[in-house]
N, C-alpha and C positions, 0 to 999 in steps of 0.2 A: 612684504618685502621692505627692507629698509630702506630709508629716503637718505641718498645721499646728500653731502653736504655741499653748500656753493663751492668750497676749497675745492670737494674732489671732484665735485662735476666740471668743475673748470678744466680740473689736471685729465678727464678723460678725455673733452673734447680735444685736446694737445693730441692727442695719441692716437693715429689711424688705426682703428682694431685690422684694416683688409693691408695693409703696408708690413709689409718687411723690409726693416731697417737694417744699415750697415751698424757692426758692432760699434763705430767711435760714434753715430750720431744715436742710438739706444742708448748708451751709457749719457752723452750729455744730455739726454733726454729725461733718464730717469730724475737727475738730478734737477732740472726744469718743474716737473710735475711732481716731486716727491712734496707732502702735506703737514708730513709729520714734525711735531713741534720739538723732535727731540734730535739726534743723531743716529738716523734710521740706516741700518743695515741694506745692502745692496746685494741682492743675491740673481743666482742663477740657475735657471733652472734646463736640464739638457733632455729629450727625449732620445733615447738610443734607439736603433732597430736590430737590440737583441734581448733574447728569450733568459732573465733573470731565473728561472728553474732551472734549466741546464746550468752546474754546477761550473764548465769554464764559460758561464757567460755572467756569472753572477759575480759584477765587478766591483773592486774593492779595493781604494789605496790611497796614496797620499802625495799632497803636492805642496810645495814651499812657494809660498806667495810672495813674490819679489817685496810688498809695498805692507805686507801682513794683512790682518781684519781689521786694525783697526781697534779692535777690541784685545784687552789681556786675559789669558787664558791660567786661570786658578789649577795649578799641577798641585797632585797629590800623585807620590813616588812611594810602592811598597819594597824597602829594598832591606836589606840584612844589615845590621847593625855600625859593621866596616865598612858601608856605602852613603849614610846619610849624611854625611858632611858635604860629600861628592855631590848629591840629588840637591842641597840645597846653597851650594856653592853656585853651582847654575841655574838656580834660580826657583826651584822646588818651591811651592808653597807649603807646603807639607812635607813628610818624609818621616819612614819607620813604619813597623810591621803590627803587631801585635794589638796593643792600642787603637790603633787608626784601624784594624781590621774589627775591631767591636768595636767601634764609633758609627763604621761602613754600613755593620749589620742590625745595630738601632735602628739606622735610617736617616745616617747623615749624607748628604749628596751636596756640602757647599764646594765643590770645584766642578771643573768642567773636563778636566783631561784626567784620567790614569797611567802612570807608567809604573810595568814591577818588572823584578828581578824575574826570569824563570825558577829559581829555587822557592820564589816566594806563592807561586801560580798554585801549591796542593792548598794554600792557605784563602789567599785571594780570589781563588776559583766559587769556593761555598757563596760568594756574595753575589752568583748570578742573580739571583730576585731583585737586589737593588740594584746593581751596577746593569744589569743586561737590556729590561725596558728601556734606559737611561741612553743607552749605545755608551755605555763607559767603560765596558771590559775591555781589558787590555788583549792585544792579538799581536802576535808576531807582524801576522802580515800587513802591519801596519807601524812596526818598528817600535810598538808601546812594552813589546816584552822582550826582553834586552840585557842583558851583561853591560853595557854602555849606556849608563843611567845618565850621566851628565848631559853627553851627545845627546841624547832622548829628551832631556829636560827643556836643555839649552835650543833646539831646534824646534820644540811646539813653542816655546818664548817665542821666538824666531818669525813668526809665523806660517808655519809647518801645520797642516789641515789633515783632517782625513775624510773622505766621501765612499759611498757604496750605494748603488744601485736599489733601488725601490723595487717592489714586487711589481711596477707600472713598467719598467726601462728607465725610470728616469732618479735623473745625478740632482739632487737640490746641495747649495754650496754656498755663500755669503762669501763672496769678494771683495768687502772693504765693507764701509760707510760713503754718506750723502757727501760729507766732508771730503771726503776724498776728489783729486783732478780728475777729469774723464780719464788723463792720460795715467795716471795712477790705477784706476778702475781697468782700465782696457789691458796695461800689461797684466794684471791680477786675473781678468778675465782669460787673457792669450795663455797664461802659464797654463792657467786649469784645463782649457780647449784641447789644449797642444797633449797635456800628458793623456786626457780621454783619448783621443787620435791615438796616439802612439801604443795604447791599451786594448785597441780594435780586439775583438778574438778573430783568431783565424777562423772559427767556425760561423762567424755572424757573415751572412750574406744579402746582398741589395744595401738601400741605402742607409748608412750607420747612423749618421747625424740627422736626426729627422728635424728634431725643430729646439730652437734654443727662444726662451727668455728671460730677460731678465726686469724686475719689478723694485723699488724697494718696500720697504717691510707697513706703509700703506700709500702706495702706489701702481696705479693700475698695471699690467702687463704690460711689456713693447717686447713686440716679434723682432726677430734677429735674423739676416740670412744666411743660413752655416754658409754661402759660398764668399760672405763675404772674412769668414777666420781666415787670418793668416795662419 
């Protein structure tokens, strides 16, 4: 087993593993006991109480972060020809079809978002092997395949996410950075909370929100008590 460091053993004893915390004292908590030497991401993690195999329980969508990640998000837009001024007017790192679709199938992966055109989806489709382990295919139901490439571009700029449920129940999401206010953190956190809630299936039964926490990217766990989400 690895020997923790004095940094981190410090930052555990901070943190009652048997306490669950209110979500504003977790969030200024993580940033108290966060180790890392760099601008460590602040994420969250949700456990649901539903069944990710059942087809309406296997949830999947997207939520605009009032305050963003924190982090800029590298778009590459496969769009038709009469679109890429459009795609990169709002901010496209990339954009265009053809090209970029044999760069895709080398086994280029330098962005982090996809948006296409649906005209462009018989083309874009063949790069599930790179794009699909990666979670970078484009899906309607996440607004990445679209007629309104600008809108698309300009809103993951924006800080516009998208999250899907684990084969566990659970939502993992990065809410900001260490940088970030608690109170930055916590609306970031409340957007995300709020649209889970509002995404319940009607078929999930007993309790939905089981357990929430949030850690940053090396910092120990801190429990959260869903009864304290607004």
């Amino acid at each position: 087993m690895a020997k923790l460091s004095k940094a981190r053993k410090a930052a555990t004893e901070k943190v009652d593993a048997t306490k669950q915390y209110s979500l504003e004292e977790a969030l200024a908590l993580v940033k108290e006991v966060n180790t890392a030497k760099f601008n460590a991401s602040v994420d969250v993690h949700v456990r649901l109480g539903i069944d990710p195999r059942k087809a309406d329980q296997a949830l999947r969508g997207t939520v605009t972060l009032p305050h963003g990640t924190g982090k800029t998000k590298r778009v590459l837009a496969f769009v038709t020809a009469d679109k890429e001024q459009e795609a990169l007017d709002a901010g496209a790192d990339y954009a265009g079809l053809d090209e970029l679709v044999a760069k895709v199938n080398d086994g280029w992966t330098d962005f982090d978002v996809v948006v296409a055109m649906p005209q462009t989806m018989a083309k874009v489709g063949r790069l599930g092997r790179v794009l699909g382990p990666r979670g970078l295919m484009p899906n309607p139901k996440t607004g990445t395949v679209t007629m309104e490439v600008g809108k698309a571009v300009s809103d993951v700029k924006g800080g516009k996410i998208a999250f899907r449920v684990d084969k566990f129940g659970i939502v993992h999401s990065s809410i900001g950075r260490v940088e970030f206010s608690p109170e930055q953190l916590k609306d970031n956190a409340n957007e995300l909370l709020s649209t889970l809630v509002r995404m319940k299936p009607s078929s999930a039964k007993g309790n939905y929100m089981k357990s929430v926490t949030v850690a940053s990217t090396m910092s120990p766990g801190i429990k959260v008590d869903p009864k304290t989400i607004a």
